[in-house]
C-alpha positions as CSV (number, residue, x, y, z in Angstrom):
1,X,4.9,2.1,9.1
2,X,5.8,-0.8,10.7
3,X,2.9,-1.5,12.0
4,X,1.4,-1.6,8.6
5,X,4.1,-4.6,7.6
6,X,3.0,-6.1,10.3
7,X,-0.5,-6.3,10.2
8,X,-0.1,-7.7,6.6
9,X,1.7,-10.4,7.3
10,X,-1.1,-12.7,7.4
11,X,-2.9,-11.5,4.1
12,X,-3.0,-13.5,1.1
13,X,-1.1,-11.3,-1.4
14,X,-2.8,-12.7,-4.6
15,X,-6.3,-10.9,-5.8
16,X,-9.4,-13.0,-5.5
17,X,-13.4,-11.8,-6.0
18,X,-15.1,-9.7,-4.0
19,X,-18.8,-9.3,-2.6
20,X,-20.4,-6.2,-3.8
21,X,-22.6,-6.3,-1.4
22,X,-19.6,-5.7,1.3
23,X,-18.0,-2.9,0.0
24,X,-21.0,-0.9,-0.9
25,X,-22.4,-1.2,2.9
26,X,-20.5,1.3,4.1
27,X,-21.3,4.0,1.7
28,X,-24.0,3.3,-0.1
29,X,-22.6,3.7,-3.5
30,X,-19.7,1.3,-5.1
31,X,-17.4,4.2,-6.6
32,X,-17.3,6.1,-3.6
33,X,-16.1,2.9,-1.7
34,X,-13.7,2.5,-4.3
35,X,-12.7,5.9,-4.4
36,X,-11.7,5.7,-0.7
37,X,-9.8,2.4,-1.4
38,X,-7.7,4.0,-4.1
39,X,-6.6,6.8,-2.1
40,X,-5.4,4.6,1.0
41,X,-3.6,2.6,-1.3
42,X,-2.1,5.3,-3.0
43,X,-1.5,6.6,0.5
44,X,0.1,2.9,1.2
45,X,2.0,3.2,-1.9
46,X,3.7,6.3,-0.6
47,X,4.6,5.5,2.5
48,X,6.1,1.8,1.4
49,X,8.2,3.0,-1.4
50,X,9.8,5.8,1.0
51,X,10.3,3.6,3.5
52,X,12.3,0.9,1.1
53,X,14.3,3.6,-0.8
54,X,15.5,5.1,2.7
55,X,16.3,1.3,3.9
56,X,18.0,1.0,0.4
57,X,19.6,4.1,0.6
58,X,21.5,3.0,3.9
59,X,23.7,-0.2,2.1
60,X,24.4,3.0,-1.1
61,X,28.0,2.8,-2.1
62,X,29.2,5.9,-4.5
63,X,31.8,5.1,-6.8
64,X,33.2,6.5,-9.8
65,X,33.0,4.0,-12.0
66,X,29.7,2.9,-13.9
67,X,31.4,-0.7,-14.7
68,X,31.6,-1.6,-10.9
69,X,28.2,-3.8,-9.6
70,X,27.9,-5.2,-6.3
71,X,25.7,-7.5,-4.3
72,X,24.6,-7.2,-1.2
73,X,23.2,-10.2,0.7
74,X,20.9,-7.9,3.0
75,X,19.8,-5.7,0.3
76,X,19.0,-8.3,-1.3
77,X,16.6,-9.6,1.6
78,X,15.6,-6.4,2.2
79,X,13.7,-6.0,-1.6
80,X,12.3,-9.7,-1.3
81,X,10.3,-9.2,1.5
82,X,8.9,-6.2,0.2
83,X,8.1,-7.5,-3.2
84,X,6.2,-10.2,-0.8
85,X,4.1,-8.1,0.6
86,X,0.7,-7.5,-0.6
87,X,-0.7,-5.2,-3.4
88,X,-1.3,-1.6,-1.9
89,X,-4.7,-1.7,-3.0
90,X,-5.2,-5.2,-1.0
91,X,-4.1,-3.9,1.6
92,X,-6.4,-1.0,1.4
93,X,-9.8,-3.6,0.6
94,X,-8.8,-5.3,3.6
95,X,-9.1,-2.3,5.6
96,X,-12.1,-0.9,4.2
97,X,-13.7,-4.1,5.0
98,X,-12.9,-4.4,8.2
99,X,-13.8,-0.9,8.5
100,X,-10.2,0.4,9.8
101,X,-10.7,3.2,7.5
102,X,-11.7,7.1,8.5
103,X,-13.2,8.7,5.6
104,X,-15.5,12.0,5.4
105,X,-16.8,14.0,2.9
106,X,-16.7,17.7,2.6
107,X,-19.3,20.1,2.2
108,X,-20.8,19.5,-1.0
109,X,-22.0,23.0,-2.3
110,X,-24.8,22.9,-4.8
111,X,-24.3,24.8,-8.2
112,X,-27.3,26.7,-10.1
């Protein structure tokens, strides 16, 4: 997973147009190359949110008391850089683009 934050660094995390003509190349047919995008992201999606609750879960303190709030500095830092990364489903263009992306398609059976 950390290679993911890593290789994300450098993308632009705000949505902007894209060519058509790019993300239909690969399969011929613009909803199944948006199909595969929405499943990586949703993949991406997964895998992030785990991976902040269990770095979240680490600075937990259990007490008794519902009145009782505190801050902590790293948590904190912690949620800001992932609320800076990108969109999953940025993410998930980019790679489709740049053709990072396995995707196959199973048997399709005809019915009579």
């Amino acid at each position: 997973m950390s290679d993911i934050k890593n290789k994300v660094q450098g993308l632009d995390p705000n949505v902007r147009a894209r060519d058509i003509g790019q993300l239909v190349s690969g399969t011929s047919n613009v909803y199944e190359s948006l199909n595969v995008i929405t499943k990586r992201a949703r993949q991406l999606a997964v895998d992030l949110k785990y991976e902040l609750h269990n770095k979240l879960e680490e600075f937990a303190v259990s007490s008794d008391t519902i009145e009782e709030v505190s801050e902590n500095k790293e948590q904190i830092e912690i949620s800001k850089f992932y609320e800076r990364l990108p969109n999953p489903v940025i993410i998930a263009t980019e790679e489709f683009l740049n053709d990072e992306l396995y995707y196959r398609y199973n048997d399709r059976k005809k019915r009579r």
